[in-house]
VONU-32228 format. One line per field, with one value per residue (C-alpha): residue number from 0; x, y, z. Coordinates in pm, whole numbers, plus 32768, in hexadecimal, padded with zeros to 4 digits. Each point is the difference from the previous one (the first is absolute). Layout:
k: (NUM;...) .
east: (X;...) .
north: (Y;...) .
up: (Z;...) .
//
This chain:
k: (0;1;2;3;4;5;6;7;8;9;10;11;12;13;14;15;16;17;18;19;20;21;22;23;24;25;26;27;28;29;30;31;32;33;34;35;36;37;38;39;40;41;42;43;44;45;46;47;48;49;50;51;52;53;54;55;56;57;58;59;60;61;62;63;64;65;66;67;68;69;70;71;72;73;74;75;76;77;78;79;80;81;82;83;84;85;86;87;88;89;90;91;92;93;94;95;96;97;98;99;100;101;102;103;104;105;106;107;108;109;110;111;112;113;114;115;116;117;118;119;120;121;122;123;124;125;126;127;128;129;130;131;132;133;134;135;136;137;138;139;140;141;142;143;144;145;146;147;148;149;150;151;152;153;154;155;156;157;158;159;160;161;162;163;164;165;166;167;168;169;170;171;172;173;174;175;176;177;178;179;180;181;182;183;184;185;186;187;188;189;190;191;192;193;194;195;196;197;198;199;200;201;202;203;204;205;206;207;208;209;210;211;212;213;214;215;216;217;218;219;220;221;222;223;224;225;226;227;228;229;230;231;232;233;234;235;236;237;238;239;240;241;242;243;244;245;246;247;248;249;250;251;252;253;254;255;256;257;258;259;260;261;262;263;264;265;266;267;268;269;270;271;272;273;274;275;276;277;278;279;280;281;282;283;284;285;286;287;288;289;290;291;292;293;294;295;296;297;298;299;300;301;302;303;304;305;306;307;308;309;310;311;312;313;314;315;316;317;318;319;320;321;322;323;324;325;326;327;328;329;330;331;332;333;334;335;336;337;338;339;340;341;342;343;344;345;346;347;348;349;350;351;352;353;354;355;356;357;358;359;360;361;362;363;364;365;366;367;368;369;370;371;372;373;374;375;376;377;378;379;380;381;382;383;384;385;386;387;388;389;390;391;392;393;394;395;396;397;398;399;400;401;402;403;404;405;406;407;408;409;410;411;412;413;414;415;416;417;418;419) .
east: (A9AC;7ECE;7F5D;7F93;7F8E;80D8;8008;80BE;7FD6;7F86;8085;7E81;8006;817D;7F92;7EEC;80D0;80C0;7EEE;7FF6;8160;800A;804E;8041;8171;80FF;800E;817F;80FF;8090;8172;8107;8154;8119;80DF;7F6B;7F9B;8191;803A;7F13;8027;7E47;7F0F;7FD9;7EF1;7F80;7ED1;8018;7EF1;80F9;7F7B;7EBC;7F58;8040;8159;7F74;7F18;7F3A;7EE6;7F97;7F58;7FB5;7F57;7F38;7F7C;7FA4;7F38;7F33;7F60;7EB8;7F12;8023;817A;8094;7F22;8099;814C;810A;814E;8161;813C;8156;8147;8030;7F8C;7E98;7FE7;8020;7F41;7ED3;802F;8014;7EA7;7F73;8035;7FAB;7E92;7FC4;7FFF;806F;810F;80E9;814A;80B1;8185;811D;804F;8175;7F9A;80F1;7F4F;8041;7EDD;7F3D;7FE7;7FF4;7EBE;7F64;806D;7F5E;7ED2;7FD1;7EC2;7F9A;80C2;8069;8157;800F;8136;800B;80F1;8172;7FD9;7EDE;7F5B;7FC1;7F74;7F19;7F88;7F88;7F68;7F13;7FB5;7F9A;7F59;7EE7;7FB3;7FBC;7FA5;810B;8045;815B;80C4;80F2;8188;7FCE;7EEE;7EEF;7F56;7FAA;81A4;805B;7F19;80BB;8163;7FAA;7FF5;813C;8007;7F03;80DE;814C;7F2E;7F63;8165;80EE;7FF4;808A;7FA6;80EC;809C;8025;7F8C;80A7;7F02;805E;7F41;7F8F;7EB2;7FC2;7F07;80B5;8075;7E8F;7F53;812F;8034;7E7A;8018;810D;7F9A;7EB2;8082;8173;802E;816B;809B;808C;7FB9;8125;7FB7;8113;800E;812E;80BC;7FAC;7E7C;7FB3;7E99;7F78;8138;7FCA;7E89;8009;811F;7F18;7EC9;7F3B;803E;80E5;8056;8173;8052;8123;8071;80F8;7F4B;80FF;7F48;7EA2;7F42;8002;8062;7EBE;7FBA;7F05;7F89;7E72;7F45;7F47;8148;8097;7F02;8007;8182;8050;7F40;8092;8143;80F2;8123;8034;817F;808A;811F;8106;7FB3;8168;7FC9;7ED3;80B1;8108;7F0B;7F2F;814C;805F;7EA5;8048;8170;7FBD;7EBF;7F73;7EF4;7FC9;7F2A;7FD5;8085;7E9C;801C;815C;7F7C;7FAE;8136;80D2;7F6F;809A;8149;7FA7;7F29;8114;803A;7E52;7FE3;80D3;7F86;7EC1;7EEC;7FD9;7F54;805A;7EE9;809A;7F34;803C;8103;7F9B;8150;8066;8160;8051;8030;8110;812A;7F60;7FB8;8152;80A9;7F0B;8075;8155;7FF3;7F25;8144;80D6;80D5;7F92;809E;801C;810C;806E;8157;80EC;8140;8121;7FE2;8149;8033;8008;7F11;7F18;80DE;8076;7E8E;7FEE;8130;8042;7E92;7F3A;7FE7;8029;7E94;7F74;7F2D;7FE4;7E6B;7FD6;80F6;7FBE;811B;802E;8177;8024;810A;8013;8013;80E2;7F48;7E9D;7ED3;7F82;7ECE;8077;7F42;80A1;7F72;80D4;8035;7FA4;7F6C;8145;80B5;7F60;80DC;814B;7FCD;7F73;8134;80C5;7F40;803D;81A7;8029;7F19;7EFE;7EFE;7EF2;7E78;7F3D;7E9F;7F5A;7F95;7F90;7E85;7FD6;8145;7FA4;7EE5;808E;80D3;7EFE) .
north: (176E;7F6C;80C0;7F20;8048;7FBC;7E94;7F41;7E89;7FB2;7ECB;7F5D;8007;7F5D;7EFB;7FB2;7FCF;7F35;7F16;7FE3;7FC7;7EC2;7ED0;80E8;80C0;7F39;80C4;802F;7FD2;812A;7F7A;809D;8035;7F9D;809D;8158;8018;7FC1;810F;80CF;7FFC;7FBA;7F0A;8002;7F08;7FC1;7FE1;7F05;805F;7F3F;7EC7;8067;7EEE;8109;806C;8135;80EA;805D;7EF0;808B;814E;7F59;7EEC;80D3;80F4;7EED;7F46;8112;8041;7F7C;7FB5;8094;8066;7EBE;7F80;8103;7F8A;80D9;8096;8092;80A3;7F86;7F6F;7F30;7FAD;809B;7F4E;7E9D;806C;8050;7EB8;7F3A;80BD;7FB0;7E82;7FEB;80E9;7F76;8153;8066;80E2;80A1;8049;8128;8006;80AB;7F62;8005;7F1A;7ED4;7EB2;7F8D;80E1;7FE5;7E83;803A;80D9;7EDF;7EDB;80B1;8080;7EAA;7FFB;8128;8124;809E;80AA;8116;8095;814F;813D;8043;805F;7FBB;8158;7F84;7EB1;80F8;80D0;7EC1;7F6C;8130;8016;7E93;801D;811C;7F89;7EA2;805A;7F20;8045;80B0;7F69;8126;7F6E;8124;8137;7F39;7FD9;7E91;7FCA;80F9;7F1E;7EA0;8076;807F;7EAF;7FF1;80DE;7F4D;7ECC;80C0;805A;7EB5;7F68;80DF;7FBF;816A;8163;8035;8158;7FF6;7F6A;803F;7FDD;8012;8103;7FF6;806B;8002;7F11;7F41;80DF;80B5;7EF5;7F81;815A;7FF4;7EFB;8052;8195;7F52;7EDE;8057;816C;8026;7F10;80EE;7F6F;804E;8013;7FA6;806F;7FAD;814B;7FE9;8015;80D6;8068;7FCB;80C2;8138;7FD8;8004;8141;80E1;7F9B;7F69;7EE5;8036;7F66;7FCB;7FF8;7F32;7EEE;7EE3;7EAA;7F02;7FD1;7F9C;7F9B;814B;8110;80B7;8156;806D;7F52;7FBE;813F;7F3C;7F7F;812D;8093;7ED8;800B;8180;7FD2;7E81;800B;805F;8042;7FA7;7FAF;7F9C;7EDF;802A;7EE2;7F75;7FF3;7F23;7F28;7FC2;7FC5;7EF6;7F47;7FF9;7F62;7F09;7FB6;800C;7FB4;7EF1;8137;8031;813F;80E7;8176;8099;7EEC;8050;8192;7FC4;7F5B;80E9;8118;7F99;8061;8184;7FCB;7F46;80D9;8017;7EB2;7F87;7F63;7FED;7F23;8044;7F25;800A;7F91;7F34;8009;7F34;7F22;7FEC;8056;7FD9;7F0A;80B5;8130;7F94;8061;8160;7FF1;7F9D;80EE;8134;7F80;801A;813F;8097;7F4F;80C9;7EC2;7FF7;812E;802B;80F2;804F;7FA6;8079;7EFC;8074;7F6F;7F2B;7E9E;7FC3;80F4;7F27;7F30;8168;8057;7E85;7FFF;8178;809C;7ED8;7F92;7E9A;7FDF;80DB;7F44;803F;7FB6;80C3;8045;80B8;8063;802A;8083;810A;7FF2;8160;8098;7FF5;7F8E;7F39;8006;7ED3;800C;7F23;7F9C;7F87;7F63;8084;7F2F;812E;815F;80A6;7F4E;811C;8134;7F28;7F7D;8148;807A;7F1A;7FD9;8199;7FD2;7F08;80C9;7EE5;8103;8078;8012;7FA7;7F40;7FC6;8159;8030;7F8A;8058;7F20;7EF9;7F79;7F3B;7F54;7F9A) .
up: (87A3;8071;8147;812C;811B;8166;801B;8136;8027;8156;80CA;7FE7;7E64;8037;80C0;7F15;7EEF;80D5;801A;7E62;8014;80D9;7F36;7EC6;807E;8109;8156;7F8D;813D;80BA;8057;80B2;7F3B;80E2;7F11;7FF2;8185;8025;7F05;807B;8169;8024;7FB2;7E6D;7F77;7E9D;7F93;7EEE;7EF2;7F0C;805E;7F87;7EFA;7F00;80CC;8034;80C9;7ED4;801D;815A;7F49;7E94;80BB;80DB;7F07;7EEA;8141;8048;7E92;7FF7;7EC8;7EC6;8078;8015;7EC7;7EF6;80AD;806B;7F59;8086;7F7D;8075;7FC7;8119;819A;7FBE;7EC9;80AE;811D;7F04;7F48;8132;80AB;7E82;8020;817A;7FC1;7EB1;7FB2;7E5B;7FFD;7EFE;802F;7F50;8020;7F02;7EEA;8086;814B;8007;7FB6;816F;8071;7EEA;8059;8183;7FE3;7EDB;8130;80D3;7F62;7F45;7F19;809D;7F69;7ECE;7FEB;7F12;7FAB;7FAE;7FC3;807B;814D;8126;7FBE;7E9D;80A6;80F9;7F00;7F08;8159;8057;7EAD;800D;8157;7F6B;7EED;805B;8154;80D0;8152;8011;812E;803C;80BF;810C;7FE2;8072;8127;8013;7F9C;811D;80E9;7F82;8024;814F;8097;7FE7;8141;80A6;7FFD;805A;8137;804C;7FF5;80DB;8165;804B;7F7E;7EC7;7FD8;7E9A;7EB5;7ECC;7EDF;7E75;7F32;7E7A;7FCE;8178;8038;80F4;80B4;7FFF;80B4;80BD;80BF;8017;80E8;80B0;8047;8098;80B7;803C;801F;806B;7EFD;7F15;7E8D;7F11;7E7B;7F24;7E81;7F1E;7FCE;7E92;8046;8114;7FD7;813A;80B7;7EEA;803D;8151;7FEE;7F24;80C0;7EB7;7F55;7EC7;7EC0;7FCA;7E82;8008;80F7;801F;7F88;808C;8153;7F49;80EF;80BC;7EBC;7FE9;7F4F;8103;811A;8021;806D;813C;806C;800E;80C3;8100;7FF8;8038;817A;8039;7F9F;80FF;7ED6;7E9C;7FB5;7EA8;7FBF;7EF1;7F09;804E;8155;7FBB;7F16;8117;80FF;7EFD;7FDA;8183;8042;7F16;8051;8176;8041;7F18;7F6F;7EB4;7FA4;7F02;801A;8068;811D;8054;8054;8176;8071;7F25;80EA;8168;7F9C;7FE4;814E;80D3;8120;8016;8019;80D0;813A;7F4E;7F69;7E8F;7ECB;7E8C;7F09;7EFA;7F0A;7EE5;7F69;7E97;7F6F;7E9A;800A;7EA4;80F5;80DD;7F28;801C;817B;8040;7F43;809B;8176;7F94;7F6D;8121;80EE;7F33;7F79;7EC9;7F34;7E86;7F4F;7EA6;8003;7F46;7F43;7F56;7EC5;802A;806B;814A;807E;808B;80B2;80C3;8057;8074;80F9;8041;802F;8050;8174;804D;8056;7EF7;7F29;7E8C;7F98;7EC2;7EDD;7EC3;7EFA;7E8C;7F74;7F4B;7F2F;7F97;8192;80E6;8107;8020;80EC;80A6;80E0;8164;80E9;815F;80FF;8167;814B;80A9;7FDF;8096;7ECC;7F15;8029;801D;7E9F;7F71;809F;7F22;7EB1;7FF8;805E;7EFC;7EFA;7FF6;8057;7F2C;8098;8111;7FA5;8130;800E;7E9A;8000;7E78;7FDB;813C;7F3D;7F0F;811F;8109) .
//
């Protein structure tokens, strides 16, 4: 891990890059949610960094940094590693600075990012595809970046990036008429919520900034915990714009003194709350964007009676996903419930588990069977989709009476996988 010395971005170098900004990122509207402030019992607004030009946050701190490289820097060109909102904010800061850049994302990126980052970037980057995961895209980009001398524009540890995300906060500040009490800011590598809480701890003491980590990727919370900033090994990938290994050292520096907590959200919970934005409030955003919103329901007596903003920060969500996001909100609902079930090897055996252990609501949604002739009974892997959670121990109750009963799923990750 690379040593640096104690770095915190004051509100001066914010508003500077501010000034680079203007023109470059759109001063993204803070709008109250009549739904959630109902919820709620407060004053919830969102601060829609969706409706950025690259529907994301990310050009705020690529833009910035790539601005502020001078000579010989900008004329070798610059490089970055990523697989998706960094990666478009690069390409876009390329085009608009006339700035070379190459581009190194996993060979496994789908082609509808590959071609976002090339619209963006136009005739002025290079996409490079490289390795199975991002870490094998990282370590071909640094390798890149020495040898041919490129300026690496890192998606978080970096000062100039810390400085460009935290204008965020200056505009949250500019546009509430009143004090807020909280924000609720999502955290990946931390750069956000770096220069965000920056802001804030300078010009807004007593609003209480709230980091929010999926619960499968919690290195700021364990940094934070253990008081150094640690490396987890292994960590849930599903909510990729916020899944990070380790968090960037200056950010968790900055964060450990901002930060007023650090909560994680079960990636089911964020799935629900990604479809509820879109069902009931016109939103569409991808699960790293969803993390903020997701977070009110485990602060609702806090809040109440209060003034609290979410950053959203980014809608670039893969449509090939949805089947998956769906089916994670149901599951995390605890609707969605797969068994092995267990048939008599006799006709008419489905048509009992039909009428005599199915609800009249329950759902059927997966069905897998072969017959074995040579048994006396056969094992079919079910999945049912219920009306309502309370439905679950009434029709476990019955699947065991009738001898239908043979495993629970749900709770078998080594099993699970192959399902979801």
């Amino acid at each position: 891990m690379e040593v640096v010395s104690i770095y915190r971005p004051t509100v001066t170098a914010v508003e500077e890059a501010a000034s680079l900004l203007e023109g470059v990122v759109v001063k993204t509207p803070l709008l109250k949610s009549q739904r959630h402030s109902r919820l709620f019992g407060g004053d919830v607004y969102l601060k829609r960094e969706d409706l950025q030009p690259v529907r994301s946050y990310k050009i705020r701190g690529a833009y910035h940094k790539m601005a502020t490289l001078v000579g010989l820097e900008r004329e070798q060109g610059v490089i970055c590693a990523s697989a998706g909102n960094h990666a478009q904010g690069v390409a876009l800061s390329c085009k608009l600075l006339k700035v070379k850049g190459t581009i190194y994302m996993p060979a496994t990126t789908p082609m509808q990012k590959i071609e976002q980052v090339q619209h963006f970037g136009e005739g002025y980057v290079e996409v490079c595809l490289e390795g199975d995961t991002f870490d094998d895209a990282y370590g071909a980009a640094m390798l890149v970046s020495k040898a041919e001398k490129k300026t690496f524009i890192h998606p978080f540890d970096d000062e100039k990036v810390i400085e460009g995300q935290g204008t965020i906060g200056l505009e949250i500040l500019e546009q509430s008429s009143e004090p807020l009490d909280y924000v609720f800011v999502p955290v990946g590598g931390g750069g956000l919520a770096a220069g965000l809480s920056s802001v804030f701890q300078q010009l807004s003491p007593s609003t209480k900034i709230i980091g929010v980590e999926p619960e499968g990727a919690p290195a700021m919370k364990r940094s934070i915990e253990q008081g150094k900033n640690v490396y987890l090994p292994q960590i849930e990938k599903f909510v990729d714009g916020a899944a990070v290994k380790q968090v960037g050292e200056r950010n968790f520096q900055i964060c450990k003194d901002t930060l007023h907590e650090v909560i994680t959200v079960p990636e089911g919970k964020i799935c629900e709350t990604l479809l509820e934005l879109y069902n009931k409030d016109g939103i569409i955003v991808e699960p790293a964007g969803a993390l903020s919103v997701a977070a009110l329901d485990y602060y609702s007596e806090e809040i109440k009676g209060k003034k609290v903003a979410c950053v959203v920060s980014g809608s670039n969500n893969d449509i090939t996903r949805t089947a998956e996001i769906k089916e994670r909100a149901l599951l995390y609902a605890n609707v969605k419930h797969y068994f092995i079930v267990k048939f008599p090897q006799r006709a008419g055996a489905l048509r009992q588990f039909l009428t005599q252990v199915l609800g009249p609501e329950d759902d059927i949604t997966y069905f897998e069977y072969t017959k074995k002739t040579n048994r006396s009974t056969g094992s079919a892997v079910v999945g049912l989709e219920l009306k309502s959670p309370e439905d679950f121990e009434p029709l476990v109750a019955r699947m065991k009476a009738h001898q239908f009963y043979q495993d629970y799923l749900n709770d078998k990750p080594e099993l699970f996988q192959f399902l979801v």
